[in-house]
C-alpha positions as CSV (number, residue, x, y, z in Angstrom):
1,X,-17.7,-58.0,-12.2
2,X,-19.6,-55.7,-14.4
3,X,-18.8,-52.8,-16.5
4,X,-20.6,-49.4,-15.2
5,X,-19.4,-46.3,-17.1
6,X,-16.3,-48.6,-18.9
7,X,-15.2,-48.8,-15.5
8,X,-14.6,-52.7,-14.2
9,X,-16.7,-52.9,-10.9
10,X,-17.1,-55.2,-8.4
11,X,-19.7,-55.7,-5.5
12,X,-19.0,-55.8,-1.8
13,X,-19.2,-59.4,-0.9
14,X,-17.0,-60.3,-4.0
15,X,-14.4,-57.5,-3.0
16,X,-14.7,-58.8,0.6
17,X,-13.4,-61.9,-0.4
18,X,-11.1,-60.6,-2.8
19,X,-9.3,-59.2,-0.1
20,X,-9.7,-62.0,2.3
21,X,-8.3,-64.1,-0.6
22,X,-5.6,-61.8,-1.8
23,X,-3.4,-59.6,0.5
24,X,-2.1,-57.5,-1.8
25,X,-5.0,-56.2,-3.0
26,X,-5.5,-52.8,-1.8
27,X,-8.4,-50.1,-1.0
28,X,-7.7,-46.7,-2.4
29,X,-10.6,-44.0,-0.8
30,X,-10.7,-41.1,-3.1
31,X,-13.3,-39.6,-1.1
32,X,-12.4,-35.8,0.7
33,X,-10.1,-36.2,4.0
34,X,-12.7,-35.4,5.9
35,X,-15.0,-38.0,4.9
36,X,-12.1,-40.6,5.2
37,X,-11.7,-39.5,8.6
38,X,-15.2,-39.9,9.4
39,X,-15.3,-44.1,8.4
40,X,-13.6,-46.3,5.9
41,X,-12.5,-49.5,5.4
42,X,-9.2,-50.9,7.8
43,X,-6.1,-50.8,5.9
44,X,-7.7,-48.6,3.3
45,X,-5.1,-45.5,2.0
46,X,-6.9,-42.2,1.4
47,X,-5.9,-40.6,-2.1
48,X,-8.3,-37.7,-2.4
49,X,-10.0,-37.4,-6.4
50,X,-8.9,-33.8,-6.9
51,X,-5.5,-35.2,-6.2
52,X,-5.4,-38.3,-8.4
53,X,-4.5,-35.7,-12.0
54,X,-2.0,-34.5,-9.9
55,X,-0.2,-37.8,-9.5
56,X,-1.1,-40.1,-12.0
57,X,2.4,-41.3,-13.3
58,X,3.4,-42.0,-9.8
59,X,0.4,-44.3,-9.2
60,X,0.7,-46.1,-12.0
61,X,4.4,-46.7,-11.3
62,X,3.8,-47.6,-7.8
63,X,0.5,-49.4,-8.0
64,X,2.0,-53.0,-8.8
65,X,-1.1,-55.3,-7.7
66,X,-4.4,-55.1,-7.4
67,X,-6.5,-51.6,-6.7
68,X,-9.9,-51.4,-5.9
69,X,-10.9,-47.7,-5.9
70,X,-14.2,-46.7,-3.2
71,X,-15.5,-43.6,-2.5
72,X,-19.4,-42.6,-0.8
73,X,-21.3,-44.0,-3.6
74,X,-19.1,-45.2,-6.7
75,X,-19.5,-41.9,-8.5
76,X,-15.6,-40.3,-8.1
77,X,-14.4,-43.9,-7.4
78,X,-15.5,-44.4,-11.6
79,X,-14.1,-41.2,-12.5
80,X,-10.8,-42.0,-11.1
81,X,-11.0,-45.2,-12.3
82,X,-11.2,-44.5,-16.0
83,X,-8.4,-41.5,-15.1
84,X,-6.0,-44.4,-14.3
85,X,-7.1,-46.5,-17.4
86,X,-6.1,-43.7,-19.5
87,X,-2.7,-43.2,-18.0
88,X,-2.0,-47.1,-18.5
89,X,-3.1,-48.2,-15.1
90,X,-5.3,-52.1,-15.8
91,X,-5.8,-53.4,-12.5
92,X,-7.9,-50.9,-10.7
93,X,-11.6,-52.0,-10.5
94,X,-14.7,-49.9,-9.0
95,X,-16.3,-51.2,-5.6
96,X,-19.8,-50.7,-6.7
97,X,-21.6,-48.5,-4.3
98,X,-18.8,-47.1,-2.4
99,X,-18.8,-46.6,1.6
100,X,-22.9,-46.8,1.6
101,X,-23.0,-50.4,0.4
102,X,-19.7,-51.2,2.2
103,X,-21.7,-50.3,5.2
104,X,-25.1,-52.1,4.3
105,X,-23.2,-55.0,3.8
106,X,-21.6,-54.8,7.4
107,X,-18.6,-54.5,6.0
108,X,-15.6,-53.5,8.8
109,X,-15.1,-49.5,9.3
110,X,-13.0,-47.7,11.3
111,X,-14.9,-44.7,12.7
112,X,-13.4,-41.5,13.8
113,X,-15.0,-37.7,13.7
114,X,-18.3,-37.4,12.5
115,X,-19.0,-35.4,9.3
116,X,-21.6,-35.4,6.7
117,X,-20.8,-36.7,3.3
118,X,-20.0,-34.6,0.4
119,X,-23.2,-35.9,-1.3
120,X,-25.2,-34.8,1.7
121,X,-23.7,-31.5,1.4
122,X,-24.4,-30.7,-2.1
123,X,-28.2,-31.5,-1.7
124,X,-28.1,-28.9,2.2
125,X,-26.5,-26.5,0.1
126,X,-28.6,-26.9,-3.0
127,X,-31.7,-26.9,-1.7
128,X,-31.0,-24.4,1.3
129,X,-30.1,-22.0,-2.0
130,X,-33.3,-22.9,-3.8
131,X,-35.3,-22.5,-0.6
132,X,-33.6,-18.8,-0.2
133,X,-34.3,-18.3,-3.9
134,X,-37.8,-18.9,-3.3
135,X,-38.5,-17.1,-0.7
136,X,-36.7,-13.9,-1.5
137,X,-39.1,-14.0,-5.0
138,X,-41.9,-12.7,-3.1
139,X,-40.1,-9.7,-2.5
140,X,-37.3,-9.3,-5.4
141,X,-38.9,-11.4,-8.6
142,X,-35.6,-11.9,-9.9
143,X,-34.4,-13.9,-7.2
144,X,-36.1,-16.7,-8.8
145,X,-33.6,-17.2,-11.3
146,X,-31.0,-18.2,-8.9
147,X,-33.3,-21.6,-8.1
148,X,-33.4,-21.6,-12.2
149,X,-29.4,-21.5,-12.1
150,X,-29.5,-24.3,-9.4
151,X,-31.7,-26.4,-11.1
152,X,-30.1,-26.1,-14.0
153,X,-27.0,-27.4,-12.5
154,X,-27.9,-29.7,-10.8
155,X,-29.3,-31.3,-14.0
156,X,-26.1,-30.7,-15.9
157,X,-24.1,-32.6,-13.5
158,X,-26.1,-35.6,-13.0
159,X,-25.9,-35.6,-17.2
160,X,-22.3,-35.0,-17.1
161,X,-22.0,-37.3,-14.0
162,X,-19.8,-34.2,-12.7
163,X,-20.1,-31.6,-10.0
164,X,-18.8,-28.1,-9.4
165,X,-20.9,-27.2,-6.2
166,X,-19.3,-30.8,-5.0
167,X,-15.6,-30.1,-6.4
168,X,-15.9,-26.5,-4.4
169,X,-17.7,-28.0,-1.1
170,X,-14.5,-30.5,-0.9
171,X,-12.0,-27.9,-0.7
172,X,-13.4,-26.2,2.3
173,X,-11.8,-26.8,5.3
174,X,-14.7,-29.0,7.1
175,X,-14.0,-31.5,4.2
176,X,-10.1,-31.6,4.9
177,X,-10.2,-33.3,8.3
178,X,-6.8,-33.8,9.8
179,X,-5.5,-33.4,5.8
180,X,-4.2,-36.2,3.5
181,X,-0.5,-36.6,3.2
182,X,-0.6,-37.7,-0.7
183,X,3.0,-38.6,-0.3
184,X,2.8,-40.7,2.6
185,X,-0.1,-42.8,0.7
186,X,1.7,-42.8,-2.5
187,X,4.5,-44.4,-0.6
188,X,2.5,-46.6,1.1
189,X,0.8,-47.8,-2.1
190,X,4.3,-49.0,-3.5
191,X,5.9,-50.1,0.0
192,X,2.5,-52.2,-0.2
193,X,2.9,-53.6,-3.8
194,X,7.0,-54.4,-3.1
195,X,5.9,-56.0,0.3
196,X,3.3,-58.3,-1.9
């Protein structure tokens, strides 16, 4: 295990046989219901980032074992990580490259309703905005400040390691899937630990 961002990580063969070692440990997806939906790991629990604030204290209460947090690429997997380090959580650890080195590996996935990724997205909508930007300079010059504005974001959250076009994208209803029930995988994270 390494330390990326001060968050504890560790790679996909050592968290395969983490869990092949250790029952309790447990995958928590942060990732958008919809992407959940479209693949993750068996047995995994989906706890969406923009909800982990929301119920911090109850996941450090219930999370009694071991966590390892995934999401598309590691990115909102660290953030939550170091969320739950500050609210006193110690055992949650970063699976380094989320879902797209789970599935290089050849890790098991459990596939259900296509959808793109909220990475994907960002870079459609992006660059489709850009593109518009562009083009619509020939005829209004101004335009060309809206791919400046872009730009400029973009750059901002790849400083920050944030990203408002990719907090808005998730909230759309494409990226909800059949929904998460926050409770019901709060509950299963501590019927999990007590069961351990």
């Amino acid at each position: 295990m390494t330390a990326r961002n001060s968050s504890p990580t560790i790679d996909v063969p050592a968290a395969r046989a983490l869990i092949a070692d250790n029952p309790d440990v447990l995958i928590v997806d942060v990732r958008t219901p919809g992407e959940f939906e479209t693949a993750h790991v068996p047995a995994s629990i989906n706890l969406p980032l923009d909800q982990v604030d929301a119920h911090l204290g109850r996941i450090v209460n219930d999370a009694g074992g071991r966590i390892l947090l995934m999401c598309q690429s590691g990115n909102r997997a660290t953030t939550a990580c170091t969320r739950l380090a500050n609210a006193g959580l110690t055992d949650a650890t970063v699976i380094t490259g989320g879902m797209n080195a789970w599935v290089a590996a050849g890790g098991p996935v459990e596939r259900g309703r296509q959808r793109w990724s909220l990475e994907r997205q960002v870079r459609l909508v992006a660059g489709g905005v850009v593109l518009l930007a562009v083009v619509a300079s020939v005829w209004v010059p101004a335009a060309r400040f809206v791919a400046g504005f872009i730009g400029a974001g973009l750059t901002f959250a790849a400083l920050t390691d944030t990203c408002a076009m990719g907090a808005m994208l998730s909230r759309l209803p494409y990226n909800r899937g059949a929904g998460c029930d926050v409770d019901r995988s709060l509950a299963r994270l501590r019927n999990d630990r007590q069961q351990a």
